[in-house]
C-alpha positions, 0 to 999 in steps of 0.5 A: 551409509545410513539412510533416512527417510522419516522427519517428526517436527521438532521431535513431537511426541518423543521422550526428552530422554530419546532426544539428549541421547540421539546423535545429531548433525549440523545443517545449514539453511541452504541444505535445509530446503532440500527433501534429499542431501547427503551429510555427516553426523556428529558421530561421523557416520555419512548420512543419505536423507530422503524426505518427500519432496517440498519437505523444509527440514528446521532445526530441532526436528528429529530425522528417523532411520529405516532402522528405526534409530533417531538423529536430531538436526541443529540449524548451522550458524552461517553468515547472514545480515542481521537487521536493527532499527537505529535507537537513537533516530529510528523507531520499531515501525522502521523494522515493519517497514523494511521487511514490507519492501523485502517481502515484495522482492519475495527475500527470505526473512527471519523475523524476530521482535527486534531484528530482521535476519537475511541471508547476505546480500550486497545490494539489500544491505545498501538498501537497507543503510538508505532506509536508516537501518543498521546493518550488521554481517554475523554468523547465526542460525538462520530459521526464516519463516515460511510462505503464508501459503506454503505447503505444512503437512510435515510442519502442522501445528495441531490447532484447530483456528474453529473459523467455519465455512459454507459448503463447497466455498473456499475459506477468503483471508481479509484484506489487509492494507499496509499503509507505509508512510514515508517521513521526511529524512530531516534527523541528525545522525548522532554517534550513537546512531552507528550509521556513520560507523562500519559502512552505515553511512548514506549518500544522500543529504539530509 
């Protein structure tokens, strides 16, 4: 077994060539999480990986052998929920509305301009169709983001953000208010809506 106890992010630092060449292996997002897993590259060799603890493996990131070889690490496509607004009724604004809710049921998101992605889930998929959202299963890598807070040694960006503090006090965020308006449900779903289609459709009378 080859053993791995090393992660560079996103591979910084090393040549483009080193990358092309290196063998890879395909991880799904649950096995990601994990600072120590077994796997299997695409060379077929079985691998041991020991990362320290709390350490979030991301596809493109590099792992390193104890014999120095590097191995690079794709996301896995996997199922998840792929979230859209509905263009026809809806607007960007719903997107911002229910990553708000999801975010206060701490659900992990990936968050892309134009969707949201989260791992399945019968329930949040209901609850995102009565919010007027599209719902869709799909297979996809799924990166999402992590804690404002999270620990990042191992994922640092290398910017500095120049924010200056006195002494012995602890940088404050500022506060921010998150207003959700709810508006009324007064629209007509037309067949362009795709609510009424693959299971988008909702209990409630408009």
């Amino acid at each position: 077994m080859l053993t791995l106890n090393k992660l560079i992010p996103g591979g910084r630092g090393l040549a483009g060539v080193l990358l092309k060449r290196a063998p890879t292996v395909e991880l799904d997002w649950d096995v990601r999480q994990k600072s120590r897993f077994d796997a299997t590259d695409s060379q077929g060799r079985a691998l041991g990986v020991f990362l320290p603890r709390g350490t979030v493996v991301r596809g493109g990131d590099v792992l390193v052998a104890e014999d120095g070889s590097l191995l690079r690490v794709l996301a896995a496509p996997q199922p998840v929920l792929r979230v859209t607004h509905c263009g026809e009724h809806g607007t960007p604004f719903d997107l911002l509305r229910a990553a708000y809710h999801l975010g206060n049921r701490h659900v992990q998101l990936e968050l892309k301009p134009d969707h949201l992605k989260l791992e399945p889930d019968h329930v949040l998929a209901e609850l995102l169709r009565q919010m007027h959202l599209i719902v869709s299963e799909v297979t996809e890598a799924f990166e999402p983001e992590s804690g404002a807070y999270a620990a990042s040694a191992s994922h640092d960006h290398g910017h500095a953000h120049g924010h200056s503090h006195a002494p012995g006090h602890a940088p404050h965020p500022a506060p921010v208010e998150i207003k959700v308006h709810d508006h009324g449900h007064g629209h007509v779903h037309g067949p362009g809506c795709g609510h009424d289609h693959g299971g988008h459709h909702h209990p409630h009378e408009h």
